[in-house]
N, C-alpha and C positions, 0 to 999 in steps of 0.2 A: 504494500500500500504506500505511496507517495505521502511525501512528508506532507505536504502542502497540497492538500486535496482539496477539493470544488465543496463548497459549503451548500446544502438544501437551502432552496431560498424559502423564507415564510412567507405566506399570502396573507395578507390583513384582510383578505376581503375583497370583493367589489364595493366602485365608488359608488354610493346611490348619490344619484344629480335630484334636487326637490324645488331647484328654481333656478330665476336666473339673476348673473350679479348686472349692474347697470353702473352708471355715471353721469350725475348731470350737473351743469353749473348755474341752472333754475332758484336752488334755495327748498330749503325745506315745505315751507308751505306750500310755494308754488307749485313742488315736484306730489305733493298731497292733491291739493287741487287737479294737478293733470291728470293725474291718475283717474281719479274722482269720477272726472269728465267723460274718460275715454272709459271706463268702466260702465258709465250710463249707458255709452253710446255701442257699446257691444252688447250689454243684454236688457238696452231696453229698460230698464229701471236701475233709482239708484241701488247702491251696495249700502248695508249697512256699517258705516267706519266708528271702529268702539277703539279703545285705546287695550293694547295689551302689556303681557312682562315678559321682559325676554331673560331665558333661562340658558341660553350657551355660552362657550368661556366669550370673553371680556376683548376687544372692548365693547360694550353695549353699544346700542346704537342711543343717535338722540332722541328717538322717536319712533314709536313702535307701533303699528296700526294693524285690527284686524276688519278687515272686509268681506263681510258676507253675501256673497253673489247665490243664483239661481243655482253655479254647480258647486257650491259650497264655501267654506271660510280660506281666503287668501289672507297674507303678512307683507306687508310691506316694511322695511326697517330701512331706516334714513341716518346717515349719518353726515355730520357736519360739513365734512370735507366733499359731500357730492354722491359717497357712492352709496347702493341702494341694494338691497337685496327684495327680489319679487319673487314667493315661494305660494304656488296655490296648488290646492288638491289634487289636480287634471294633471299636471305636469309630465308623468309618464306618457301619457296618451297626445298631449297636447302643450309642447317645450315651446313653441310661439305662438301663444294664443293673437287672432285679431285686435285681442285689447295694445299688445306689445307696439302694434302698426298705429292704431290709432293716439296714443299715447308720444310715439317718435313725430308723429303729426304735429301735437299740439308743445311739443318742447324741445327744437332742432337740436338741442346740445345736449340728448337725451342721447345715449352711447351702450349696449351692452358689451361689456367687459368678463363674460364667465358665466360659468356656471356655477349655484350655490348647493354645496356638498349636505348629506344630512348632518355630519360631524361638525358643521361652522353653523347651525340653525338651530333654535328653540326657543319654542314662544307658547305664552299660556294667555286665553281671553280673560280680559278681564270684566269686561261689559258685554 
């Protein structure tokens, strides 16, 4: 046997993907608002937006919102510097939903930058 043998590698796993990452330099309210908008305008009425608490590591974001649409409760988590995490139910079935399009409509400097992993996400409703 060779001194320096091939080590078995360990699998952690597959990545599960539950959203997507974004970037915008809108402003928090604003990038709330567009969502808001383009959330209407996909299904037709609004969402219900409650404030929630986000339970994964650190740093928090500065604002944490859940969204109760027709196919279930979306997260949107906003952080200061721009970037954004959009994580909704469907996500398996449907990684760009038409809200994605009409949302890059109403905020040109709306950018997705990634994928959000289940390991980087956790959030509990609060309302």
């Amino acid at each position: 046997m060779p001194l320096f043998g091939r080590r078995k590698q360990q699998s952690a796993g597959p990545v599960v993907r539950i959203g997507r990452k974004f970037h915008s330099d809108a402003g928090i309210e604003a990038s709330v608002a567009n969502f808001h908008a383009a959330a209407t305008q996909q299904f037709g009425q609004e969402p219900v937006l409650t404030a929630a608490r986000w339970t994964a590591p650190h740093p928090a974001p500065e604002r944490l919102i859940a969204a109760r649409t027709p196919s279930g409760t979306s997260y949107l988590a906003l952080w200061s510097d721009g970037s954004m995490y959009f994580v909704a139910p469907d996500y398996q079935q449907l990684p760009t939903p038409p809200l994605v399009g009409m949302w890059k409509m109403r905020d040109n400097s709306l950018s997705s930058t990634g994928s959000v992993e289940a390991s980087e996400f956790g959030a509990d409703r609060v309302g």
